[in-house]
Wavefront OBJ file of the C-alpha trace (Angstrom):
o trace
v 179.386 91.851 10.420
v 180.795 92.419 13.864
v 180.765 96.538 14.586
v 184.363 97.958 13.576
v 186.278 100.887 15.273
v 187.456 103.265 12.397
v 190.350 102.475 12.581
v 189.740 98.973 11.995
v 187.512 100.236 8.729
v 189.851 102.449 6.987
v 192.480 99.217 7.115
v 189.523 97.185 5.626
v 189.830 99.696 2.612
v 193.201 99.816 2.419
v 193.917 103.157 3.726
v 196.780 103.634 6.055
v 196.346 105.790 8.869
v 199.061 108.061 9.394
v 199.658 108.779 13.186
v 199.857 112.544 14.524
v 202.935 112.903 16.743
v 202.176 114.656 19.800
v 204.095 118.124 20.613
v 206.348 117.400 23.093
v 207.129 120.488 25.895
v 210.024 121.260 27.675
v 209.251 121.785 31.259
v 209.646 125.619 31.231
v 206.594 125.556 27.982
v 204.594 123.556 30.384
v 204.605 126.153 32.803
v 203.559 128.619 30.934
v 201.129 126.997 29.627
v 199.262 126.145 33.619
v 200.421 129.870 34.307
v 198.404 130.789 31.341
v 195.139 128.273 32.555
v 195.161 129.875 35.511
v 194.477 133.455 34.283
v 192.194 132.248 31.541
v 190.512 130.832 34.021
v 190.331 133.760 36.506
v 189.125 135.669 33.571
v 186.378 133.602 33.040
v 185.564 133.652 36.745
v 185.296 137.246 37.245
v 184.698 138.749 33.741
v 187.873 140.849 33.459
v 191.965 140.171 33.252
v 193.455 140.253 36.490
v 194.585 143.641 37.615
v 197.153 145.071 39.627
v 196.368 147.119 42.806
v 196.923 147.032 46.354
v 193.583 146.418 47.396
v 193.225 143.108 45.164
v 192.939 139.931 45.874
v 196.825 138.417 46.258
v 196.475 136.048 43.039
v 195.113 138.309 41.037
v 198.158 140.894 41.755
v 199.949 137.467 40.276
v 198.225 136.868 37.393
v 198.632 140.171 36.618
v 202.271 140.555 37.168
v 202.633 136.954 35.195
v 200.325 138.387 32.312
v 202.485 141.170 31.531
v 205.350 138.799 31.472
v 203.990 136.455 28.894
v 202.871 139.256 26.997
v 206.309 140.739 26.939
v 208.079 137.899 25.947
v 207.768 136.589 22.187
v 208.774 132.810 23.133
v 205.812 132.538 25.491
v 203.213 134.398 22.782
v 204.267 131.674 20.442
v 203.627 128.393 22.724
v 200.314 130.130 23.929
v 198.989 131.081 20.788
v 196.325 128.737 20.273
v 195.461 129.056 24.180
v 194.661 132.444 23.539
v 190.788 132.678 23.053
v 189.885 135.362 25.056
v 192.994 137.611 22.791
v 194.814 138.661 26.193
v 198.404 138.552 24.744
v 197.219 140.900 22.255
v 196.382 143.707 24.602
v 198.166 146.843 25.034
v 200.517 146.217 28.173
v 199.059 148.993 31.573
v 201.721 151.667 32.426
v 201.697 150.700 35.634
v 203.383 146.761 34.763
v 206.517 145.623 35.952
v 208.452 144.850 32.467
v 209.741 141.362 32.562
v 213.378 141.787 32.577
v 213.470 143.917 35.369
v 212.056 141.385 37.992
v 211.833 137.667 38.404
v 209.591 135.220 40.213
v 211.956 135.630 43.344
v 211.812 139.494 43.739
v 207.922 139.147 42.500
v 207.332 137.118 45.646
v 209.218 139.287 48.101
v 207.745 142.620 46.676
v 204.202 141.024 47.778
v 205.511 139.812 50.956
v 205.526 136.087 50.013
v 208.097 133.620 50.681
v 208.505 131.639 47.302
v 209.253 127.779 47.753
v 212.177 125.818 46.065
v 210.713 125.284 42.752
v 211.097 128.062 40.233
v 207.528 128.618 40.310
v 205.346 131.757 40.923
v 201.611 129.354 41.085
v 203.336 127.645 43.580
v 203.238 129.393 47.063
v 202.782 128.233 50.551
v 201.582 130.220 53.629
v 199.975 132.571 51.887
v 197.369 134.623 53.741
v 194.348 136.251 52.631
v 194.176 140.242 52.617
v 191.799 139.526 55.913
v 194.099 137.443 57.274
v 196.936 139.462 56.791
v 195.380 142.832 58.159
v 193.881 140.860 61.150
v 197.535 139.553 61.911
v 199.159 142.869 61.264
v 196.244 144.513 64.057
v 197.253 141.663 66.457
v 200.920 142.030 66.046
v 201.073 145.570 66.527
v 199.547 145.881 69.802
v 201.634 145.948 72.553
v 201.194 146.408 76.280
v 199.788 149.818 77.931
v 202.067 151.137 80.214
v 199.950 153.517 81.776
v 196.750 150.752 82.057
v 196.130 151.915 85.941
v 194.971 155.121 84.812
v 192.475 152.877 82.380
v 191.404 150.551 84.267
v 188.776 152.247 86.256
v 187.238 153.153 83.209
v 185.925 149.753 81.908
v 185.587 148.562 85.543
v 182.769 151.436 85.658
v 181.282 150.805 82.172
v 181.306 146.972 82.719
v 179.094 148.306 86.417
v 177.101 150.302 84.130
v 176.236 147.501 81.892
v 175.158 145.578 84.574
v 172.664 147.901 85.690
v 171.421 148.855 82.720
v 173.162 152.263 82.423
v 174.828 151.341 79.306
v 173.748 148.486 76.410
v 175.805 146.454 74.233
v 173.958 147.361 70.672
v 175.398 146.262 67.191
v 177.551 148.363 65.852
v 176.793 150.110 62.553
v 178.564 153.628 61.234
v 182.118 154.783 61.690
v 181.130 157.764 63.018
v 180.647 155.907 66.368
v 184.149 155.490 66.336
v 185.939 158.694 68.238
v 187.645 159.835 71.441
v 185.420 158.150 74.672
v 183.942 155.786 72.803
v 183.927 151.888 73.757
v 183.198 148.583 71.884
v 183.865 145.014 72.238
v 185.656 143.284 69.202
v 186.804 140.126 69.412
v 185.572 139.319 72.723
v 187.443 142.180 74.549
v 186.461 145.799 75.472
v 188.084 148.461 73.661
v 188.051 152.377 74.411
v 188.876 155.091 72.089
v 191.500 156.553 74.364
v 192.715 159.062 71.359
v 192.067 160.058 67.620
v 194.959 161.888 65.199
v 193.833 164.193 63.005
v 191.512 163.038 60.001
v 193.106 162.158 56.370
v 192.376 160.905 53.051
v 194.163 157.797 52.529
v 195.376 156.357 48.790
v 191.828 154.934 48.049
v 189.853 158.417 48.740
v 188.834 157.672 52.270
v 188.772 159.157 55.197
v 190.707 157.756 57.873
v 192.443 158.547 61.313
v 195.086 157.204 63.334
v 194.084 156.030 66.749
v 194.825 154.982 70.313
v 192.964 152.183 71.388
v 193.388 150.578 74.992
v 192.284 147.071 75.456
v 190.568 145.872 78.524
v 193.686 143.018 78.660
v 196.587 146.109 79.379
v 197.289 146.370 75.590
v 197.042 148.896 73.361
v 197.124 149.786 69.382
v 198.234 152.543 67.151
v 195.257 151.360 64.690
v 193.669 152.998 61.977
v 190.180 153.960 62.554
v 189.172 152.024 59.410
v 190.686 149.263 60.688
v 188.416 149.418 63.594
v 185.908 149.990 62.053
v 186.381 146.552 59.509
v 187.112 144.485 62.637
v 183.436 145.523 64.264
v 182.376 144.551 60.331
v 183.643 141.321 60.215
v 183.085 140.651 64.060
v 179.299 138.820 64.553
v 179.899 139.374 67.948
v 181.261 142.879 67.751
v 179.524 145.529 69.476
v 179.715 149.284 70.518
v 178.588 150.056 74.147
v 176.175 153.157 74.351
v 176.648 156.572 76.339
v 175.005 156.682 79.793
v 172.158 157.608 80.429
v 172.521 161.780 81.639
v 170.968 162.812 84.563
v 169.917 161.557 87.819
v 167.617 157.952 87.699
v 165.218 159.614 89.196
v 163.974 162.750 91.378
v 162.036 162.993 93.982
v 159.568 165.691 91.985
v 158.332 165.725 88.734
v 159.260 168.373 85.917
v 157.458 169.574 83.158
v 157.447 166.535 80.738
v 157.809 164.051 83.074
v 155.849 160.471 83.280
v 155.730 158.487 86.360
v 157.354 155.157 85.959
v 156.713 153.622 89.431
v 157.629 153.508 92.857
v 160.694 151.967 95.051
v 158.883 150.754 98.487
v 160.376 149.237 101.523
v 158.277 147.232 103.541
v 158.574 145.484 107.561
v 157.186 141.892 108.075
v 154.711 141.306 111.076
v 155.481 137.397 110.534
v 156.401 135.577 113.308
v 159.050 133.147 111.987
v 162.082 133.483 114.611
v 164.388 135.027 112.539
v 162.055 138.004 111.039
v 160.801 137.891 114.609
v 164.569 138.398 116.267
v 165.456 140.866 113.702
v 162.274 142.859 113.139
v 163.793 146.209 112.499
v 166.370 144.776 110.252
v 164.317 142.849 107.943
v 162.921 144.481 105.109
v 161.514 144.573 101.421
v 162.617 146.649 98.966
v 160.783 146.355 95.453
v 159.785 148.315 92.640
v 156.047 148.328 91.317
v 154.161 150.894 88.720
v 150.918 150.818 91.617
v 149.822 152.141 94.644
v 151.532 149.820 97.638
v 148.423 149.762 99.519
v 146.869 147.775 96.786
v 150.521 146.069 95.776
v 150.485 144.318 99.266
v 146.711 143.055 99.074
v 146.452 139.858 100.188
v 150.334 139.591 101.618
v 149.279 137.142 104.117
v 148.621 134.776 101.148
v 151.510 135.430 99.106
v 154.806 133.779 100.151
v 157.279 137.216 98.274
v 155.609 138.837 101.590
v 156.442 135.751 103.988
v 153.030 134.589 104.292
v 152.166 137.546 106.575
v 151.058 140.947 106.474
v 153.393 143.863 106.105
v 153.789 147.611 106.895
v 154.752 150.057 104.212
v 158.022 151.689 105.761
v 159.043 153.929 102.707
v 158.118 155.245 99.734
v 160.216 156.726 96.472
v 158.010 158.262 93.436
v 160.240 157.093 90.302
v 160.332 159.367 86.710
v 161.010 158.363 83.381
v 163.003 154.989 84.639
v 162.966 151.438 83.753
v 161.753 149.670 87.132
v 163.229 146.413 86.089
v 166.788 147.614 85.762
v 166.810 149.874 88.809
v 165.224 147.011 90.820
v 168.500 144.684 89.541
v 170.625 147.397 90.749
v 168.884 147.986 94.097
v 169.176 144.260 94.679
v 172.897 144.144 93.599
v 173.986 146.664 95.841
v 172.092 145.042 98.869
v 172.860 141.498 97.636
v 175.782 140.519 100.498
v 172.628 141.083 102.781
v 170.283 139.047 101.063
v 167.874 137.240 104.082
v 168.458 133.290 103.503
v 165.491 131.926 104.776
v 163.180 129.252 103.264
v 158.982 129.199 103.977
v 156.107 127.376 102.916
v 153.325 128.397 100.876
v 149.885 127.605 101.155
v 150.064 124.675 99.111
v 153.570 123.003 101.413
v 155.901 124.357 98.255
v 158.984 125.548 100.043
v 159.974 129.129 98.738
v 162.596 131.425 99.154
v 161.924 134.866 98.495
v 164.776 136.935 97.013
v 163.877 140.770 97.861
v 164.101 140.349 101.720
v 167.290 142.001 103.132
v 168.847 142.099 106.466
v 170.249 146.022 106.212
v 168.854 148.855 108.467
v 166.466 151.764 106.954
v 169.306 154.553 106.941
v 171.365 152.637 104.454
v 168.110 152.127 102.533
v 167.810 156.029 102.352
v 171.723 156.732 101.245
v 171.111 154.049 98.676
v 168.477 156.409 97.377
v 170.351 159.113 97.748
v 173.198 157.790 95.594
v 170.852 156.739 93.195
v 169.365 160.292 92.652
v 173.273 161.369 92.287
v 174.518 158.828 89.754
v 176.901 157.241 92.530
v 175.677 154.416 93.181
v 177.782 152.501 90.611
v 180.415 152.951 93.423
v 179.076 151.537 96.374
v 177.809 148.194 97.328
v 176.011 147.614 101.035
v 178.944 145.768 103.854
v 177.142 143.902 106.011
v 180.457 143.523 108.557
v 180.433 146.899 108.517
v 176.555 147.451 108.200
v 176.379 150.768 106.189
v 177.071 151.349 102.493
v 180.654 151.489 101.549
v 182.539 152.368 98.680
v 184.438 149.681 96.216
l 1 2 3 4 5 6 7 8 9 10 11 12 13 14 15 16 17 18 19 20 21 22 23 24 25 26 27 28 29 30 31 32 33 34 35 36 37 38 39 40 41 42 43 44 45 46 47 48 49 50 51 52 53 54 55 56 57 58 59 60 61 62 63 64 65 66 67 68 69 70 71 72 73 74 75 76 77 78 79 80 81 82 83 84 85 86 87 88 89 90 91 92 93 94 95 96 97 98 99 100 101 102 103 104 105 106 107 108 109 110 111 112 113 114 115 116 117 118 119 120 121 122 123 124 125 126 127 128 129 130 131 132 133 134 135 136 137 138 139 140 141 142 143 144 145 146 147 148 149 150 151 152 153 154 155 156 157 158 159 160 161 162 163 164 165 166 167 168 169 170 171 172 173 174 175 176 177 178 179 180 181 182 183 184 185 186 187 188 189 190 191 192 193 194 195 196 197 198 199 200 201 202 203 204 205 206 207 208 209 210 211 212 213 214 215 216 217 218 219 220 221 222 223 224 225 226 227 228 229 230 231 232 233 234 235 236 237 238 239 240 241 242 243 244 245 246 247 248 249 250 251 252 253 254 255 256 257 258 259 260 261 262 263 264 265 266 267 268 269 270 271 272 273 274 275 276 277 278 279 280 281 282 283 284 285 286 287 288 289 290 291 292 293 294 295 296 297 298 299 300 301 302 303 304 305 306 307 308 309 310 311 312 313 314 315 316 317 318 319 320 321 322 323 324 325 326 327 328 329 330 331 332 333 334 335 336 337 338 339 340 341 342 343 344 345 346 347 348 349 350 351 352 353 354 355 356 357 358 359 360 361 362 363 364 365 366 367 368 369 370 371 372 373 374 375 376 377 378 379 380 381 382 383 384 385 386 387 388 389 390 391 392 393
């Protein structure tokens, strides 16, 4: 006998199935009941029935809103009665609800700063930000030009200087407490100083918090919260604060109790004979950094083609302290860089070179370079060669 559906069976035996009519649902019962799926679902998501609050999530401020609505109204108990497994109709309504009667889906909408669509439908909303989104937008929006950006602007010209030569470092930024008056960071891909703070306050959720100036190095400015800051550098991969400078001079010319040498700045005087060193003899010179004694630094300088294939003379000599050589040997180079020699010599071997730390600049600006080093100036000045003595800039 050929398999038979049950149906087919219990006509075999005579028995006449009697057919269940399905419920129909008006269209208002119908969205009650998704309403309803979609905080029986957030319940099972997160373990709890949605809540209201400022600082949740915007749906869940929904849910909550359209929980104490169902709750409150006996029609909508009845059609969800046998939805209710997890018994949240029978809880005890919060205080803090908003009773049913005294605001619809509308009002609901506008109170959270939502603009409802044309259906009559609270789980249906369009443009509706995040709580991210929305504070990032608000930050954005309120900033507005700086009117008084000249008196600013010198400011992250010198810290971008200091950056540069390794005055100042970019390092990740990590407790609010680096946030105050002075202070700059980069967020979102610009540099931002701490022009001001207000004076410190507990906000709603326990907190402390501040309201701040903040000048932007595009000419804008914000009125923003220091915790708002403070989640932008958060949220920011890129964000960064930018450290202090370094106090004191780079280096002195003695030592002082506590003191390790670091090195020594020399400037050196080719005895090659190419035409241009040759034509320019007092003019031409090396300045480097190195940790050893020249003398044994320029060993061999006639083989070496960063000393021009020729031996040199040891012109001047600067005992470093407690410095990085490598950064102060960028800056030295920086501020002598518009005098950089441009000439191009074989080495032993027929491999053209060009050596970078030969400079066309006379020993006296050499020596105020130093000097402006020992000061902390130097950041200021870069080495004219139309003019041939350091200028400021």
């Amino acid at each position: 006998m050929a398999d038979l559906t049950d149906d087919e069976l219990l006509a075999e035996l005579g028995v006449e199935v009697e057919q269940q009519k399905a419920r129909t649902y008006t269209p208002r019962e119908e969205r009650i009941m998704a309403g309803f799926e979609d905080i029986i679902r957030f319940m099972e998501k997160h373990g709890h029935p949605p809540q209201h609050g400022e600082d949740r999530d915007i749906f869940e401020r929904l849910y909550a809103v359209r929980l104490d609505q169902l709750r409150a109204q006996k029609d909508c108990r009845e059609v969800l009665h046998g939805m209710d497994r997890h018994g949240l109709l029978a809880e005890a309504q919060n205080e803090a609800t908003i009773p049913a009667e005294e605001i619809d889906d509308d009002l609901l909408l506008a109170e959270l700063g939502i603009e409802p669509v044309a259906e009559d439908d609270i789980r249906v909303l369009r443009h509706v930000p995040t709580a991210e989104e929305r504070r990032a937008a608000e930050e954005v929006a309120n900033r507005e030009k700086c009117e008084d950006f000249a008196h600013f602007k010198p400011f992250f010209d010198q810290v971008q200087q200091e950056i540069e030569i390794g005055a100042r470092e970019t390092r990740p930024f990590e407790l609010k407490a680096e946030i105050r008056p002075g202070a700059f960071f980069i967020v979102g891909g610009q540099t931002a100083f701490v022009a001001e703070m207000g004076e410190v306050f507990t906000n709603p959720q326990g907190r402390s918090d501040a309201r701040l100036r903040v000048i932007f190095d595009n000419g804008t400015q914000s009125n923003m919260l220091m915790r708002s800051l403070q989640r932008s550098l958060n949220k920011d991969d890129a964000g960064r604060r930018i450290t202090e400078p370094e106090a004191g001079p780079l280096f002195s010319g003695q030592a002082e109790d506590g003191d390790e040498a670091s090195g020594i700045i020399y400037v050196l005087r080719s005895k090659s004979d190419h035409p241009v060193v040759a034509e320019n003899r007092n003019l031409v010179h090396k300045i480097g950094v190195t940790n050893m004694k020249v003398e044994k630094r320029i060993a061999g300088a006639r083989l070496q083609p960063t000393f021009l294939m020729a031996d040199v003379e040891i012109i001047a000599q600067y005992k470093l302290f407690n410095i990085n050589r490598t950064k102060l040997e960028k800056l030295i180079h920086r501020v002598f860089g518009a005098a950089q020699l441009d000439l191009v010599i074989p080495d032993r071997f027929g491999t053209m070179i060009k050596p970078r730390e030969w400079f066309l600049v006379p020993l006296n600006a050499i020596d105020e370079a130093v000097e402006r080093i020992r000061d902390g100036s130097i950041t200021d000045y870069r080495y004219d060669p139309s003019q041939a003595r350091i200028v400021q800039v």
